[in-house]
N, C-alpha and C positions, 0 to 999 in steps of 0.2 A: 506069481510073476517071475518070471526068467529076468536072468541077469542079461546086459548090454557089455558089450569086450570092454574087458580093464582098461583101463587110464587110470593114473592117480587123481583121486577124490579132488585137491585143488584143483585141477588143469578142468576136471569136468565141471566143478561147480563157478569157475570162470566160465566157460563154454553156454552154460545154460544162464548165466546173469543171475546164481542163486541168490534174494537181497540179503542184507547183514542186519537191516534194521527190526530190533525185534528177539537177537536171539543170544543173549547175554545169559547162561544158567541163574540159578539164584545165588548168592552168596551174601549174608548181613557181617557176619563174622567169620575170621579165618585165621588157622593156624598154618605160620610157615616151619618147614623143618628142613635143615639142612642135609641134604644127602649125598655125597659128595662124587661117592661111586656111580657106574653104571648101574641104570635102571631095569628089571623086568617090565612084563606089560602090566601091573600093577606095581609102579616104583614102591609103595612102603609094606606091599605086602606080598612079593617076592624075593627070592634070591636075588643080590647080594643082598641086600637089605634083609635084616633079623623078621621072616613071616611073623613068629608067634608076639615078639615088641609090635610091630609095625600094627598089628591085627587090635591089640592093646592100645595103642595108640587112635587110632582110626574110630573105634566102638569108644573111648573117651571124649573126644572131640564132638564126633556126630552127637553125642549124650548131650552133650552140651550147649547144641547148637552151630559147631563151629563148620566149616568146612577146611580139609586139611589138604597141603599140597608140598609137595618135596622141591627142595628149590639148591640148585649148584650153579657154582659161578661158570659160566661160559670159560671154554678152551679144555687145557689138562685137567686129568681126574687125580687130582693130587688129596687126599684124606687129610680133611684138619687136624691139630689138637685138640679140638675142643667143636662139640654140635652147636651150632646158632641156631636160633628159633627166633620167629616173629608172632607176635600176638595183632593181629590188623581188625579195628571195628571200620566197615565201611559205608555205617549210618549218615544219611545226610546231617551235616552241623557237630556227628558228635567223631569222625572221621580222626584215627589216632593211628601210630603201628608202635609197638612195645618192643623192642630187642634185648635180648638176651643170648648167652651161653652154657650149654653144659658140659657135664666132663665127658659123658654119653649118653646115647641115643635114651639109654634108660630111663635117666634122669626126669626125662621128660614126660615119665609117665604120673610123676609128682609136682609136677608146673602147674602152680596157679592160674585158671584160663581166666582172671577179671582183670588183669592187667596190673595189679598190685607187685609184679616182680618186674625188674628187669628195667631199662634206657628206653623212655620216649625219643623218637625219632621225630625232624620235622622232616626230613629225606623220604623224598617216594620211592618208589619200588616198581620196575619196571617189569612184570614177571613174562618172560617169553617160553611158550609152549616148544620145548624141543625132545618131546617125548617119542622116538622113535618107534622105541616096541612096541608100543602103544597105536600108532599110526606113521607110517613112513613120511608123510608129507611135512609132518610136524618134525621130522628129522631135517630133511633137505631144508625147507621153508621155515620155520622156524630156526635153527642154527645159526643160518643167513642175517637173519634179524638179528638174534644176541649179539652175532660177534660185532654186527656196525652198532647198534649201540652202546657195545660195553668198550669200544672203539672211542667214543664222546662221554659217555657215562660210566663208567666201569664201576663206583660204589653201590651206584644201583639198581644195577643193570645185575639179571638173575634167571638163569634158566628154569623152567617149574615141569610137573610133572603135566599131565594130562586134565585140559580147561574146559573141553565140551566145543564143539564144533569144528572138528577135523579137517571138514572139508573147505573150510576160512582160510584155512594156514597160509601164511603166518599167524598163528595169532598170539594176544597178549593181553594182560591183563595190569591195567595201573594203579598200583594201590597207593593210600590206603581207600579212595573213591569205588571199586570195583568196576573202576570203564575197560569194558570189553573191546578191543580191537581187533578185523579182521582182513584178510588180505596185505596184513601190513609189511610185505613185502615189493608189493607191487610202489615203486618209486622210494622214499627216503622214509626210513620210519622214524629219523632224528625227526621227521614232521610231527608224530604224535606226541615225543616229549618238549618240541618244542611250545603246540597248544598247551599241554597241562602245565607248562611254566608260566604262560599268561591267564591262566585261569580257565581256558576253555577247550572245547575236543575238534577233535577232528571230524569233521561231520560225514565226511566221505567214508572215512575207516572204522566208524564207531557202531556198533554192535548193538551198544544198551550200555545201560549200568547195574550192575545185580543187586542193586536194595530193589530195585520196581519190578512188576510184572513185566509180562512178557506186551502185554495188550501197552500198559503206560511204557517202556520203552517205542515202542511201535507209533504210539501218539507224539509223543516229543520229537522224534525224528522227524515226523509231518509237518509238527509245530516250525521245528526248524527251517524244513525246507518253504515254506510258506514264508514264515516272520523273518528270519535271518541271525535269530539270539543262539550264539552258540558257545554265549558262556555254561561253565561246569552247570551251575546250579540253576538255570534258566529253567521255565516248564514244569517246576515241581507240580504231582497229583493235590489234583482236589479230590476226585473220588473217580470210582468206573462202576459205569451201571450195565446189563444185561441188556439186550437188544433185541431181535427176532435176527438170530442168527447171525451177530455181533456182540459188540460193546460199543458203550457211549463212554471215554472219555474224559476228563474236565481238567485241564491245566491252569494253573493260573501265569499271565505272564509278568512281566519286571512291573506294573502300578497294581499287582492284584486281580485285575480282570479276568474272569473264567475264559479258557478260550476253550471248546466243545470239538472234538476230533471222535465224528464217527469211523467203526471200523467194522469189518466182516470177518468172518473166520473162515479161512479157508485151507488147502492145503496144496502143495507142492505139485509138479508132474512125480510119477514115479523117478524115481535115483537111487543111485547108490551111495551111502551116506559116507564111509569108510572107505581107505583105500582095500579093509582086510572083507569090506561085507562081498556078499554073492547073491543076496538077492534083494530086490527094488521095493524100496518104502515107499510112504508117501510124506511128509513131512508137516506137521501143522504149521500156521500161522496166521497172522493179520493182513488182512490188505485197506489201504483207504476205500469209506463208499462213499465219503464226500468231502468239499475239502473242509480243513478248518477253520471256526470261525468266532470270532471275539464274541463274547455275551456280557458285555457292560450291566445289561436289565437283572443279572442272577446277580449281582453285591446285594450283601444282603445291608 
């Protein structure tokens, strides 16, 4: 496939109405690390950042399970005293973030990943994608975001390295829950920390959440738009079963009740997914085949 003339990846994926619902990466646990300096297109494992720590770090982490992200406070690149790290589980129910400090980056190559070191936090973490090198939109579009939240939020309110869906941008990630937000530049994004301070998301900017599949984020969004529950923890999975060329679904809502959201698999027009790609993908996902619908008769 040939490429279509540049635009930046947001502007096109506005243009084409790309959905958001559905495409949250995975993440269950994550390590945050403080990087203060400018970033390469791999923040922890290029220049300025120490490649061969960063490399050590990264193969640590992943060992482990975690997912790891470089995270600097919006504005000047001012170099701490001291490296901050976050330990975030973003399990439904068992949702925690752990802060800590080292003397350096090193340090951290001996950081206990169970959470046994370091200051429980009840404070969220607003982490806003302003990875430039990475993808320029997440520079423009994401920057734009930190600064108006660190503007209302500043404790925590935090730049992060590269989140997965470039062509969203704004986007962001709220911990310690891992709800994915995208477009969040488009109108006030003080909208999104305003829902997660009453308990619930933005249903318009909301992505997913990275403990679930791609198919159960893709279902709750339906559930939502259908039912209207858009609290945090609404729609948790009952199970997803295999279809003929879908999945089936099963959420339960706020008394218990399965509610059954089939879905299709399908994929994208061809696009350009990055502002840096050149040639046309096609992109996976889910679409509704029908709408959702309550199943009282499955209690068991």
């Amino acid at each position: 496939m040939s490429a279509e003339p540049w635009a930046p990846c947001s502007d096109r994926a506005r243009e084409r109405g790309d959905p958001l619902a559905g495409t949250a990466p995975p993440g269950i646990r994550w390590l945050l690390v403080e990087a203060a300096t400018g970033w390469g297109p791999n923040a922890l494992l290029d220049p300025p950042f120490d490649p061969a720590l960063g490399r050590q770090l990264v193969r640590r982490a992943e060992a482990n399970g975690f997912r790891i992200l470089a995270i600097r406070r919006p504005g000047r690149r001012t170099a701490p005293t001291s490296q901050r790290w976050a330990i975030v589980d973003s399990r439904p129910g068992l949702e925690s973030i752990v802060w800590g400090e080292a003397a350096d980056a090193s340090e951290l190559t001996r950081l206990p990943l169970d959470g046994s070191t370091g200051t429980r936090s009840t404070r969220p973490v607003f982490a806003v994608c302003a990875h430039g090198r990475h993808d320029r939109c997440c520079a423009v579009r994401g920057r734009r975001v930190a600064v108006s939240l660190a503007a209302v939020r500043p404790e925590e309110t935090w730049e992060c390295s590269h989140v997965g869906g470039d062509r969203f941008a704004g986007t962001m990630v709220v911990f310690p829950h891992g709800l994915y937000y995208g477009y969040a530049d488009d109108g006030d994004a003080s909208r999104i920390v305003d829902a997660f301070d009453a308990g619930r998301v933005l249903h318009d900017r909301l992505r997913g959440r990275s403990t679930f599949s791609r198919a159960v984020q893709t279902a709750q969004h339906h559930a939502r738009e259908a039912f209207g529950d858009d609290r945090i923890e609404a729609y948790p999975p009952l199970d997803e079963q295999p279809t003929d060329g879908g999945v089936r679904v099963r959420l339960a809502d706020a008394d218990g009740v399965p509610i059954a959201v089939e879905l299709a698999e399908a994929v994208s027009p061809p696009l350009l997914s990055t502002c840096a790609a050149t040639r046309l993908v096609q992109v996976g996902r889910y679409e509704l085949r029908e709408a959702p619908r309550r199943r009282p008769e499955e209690i068991a």
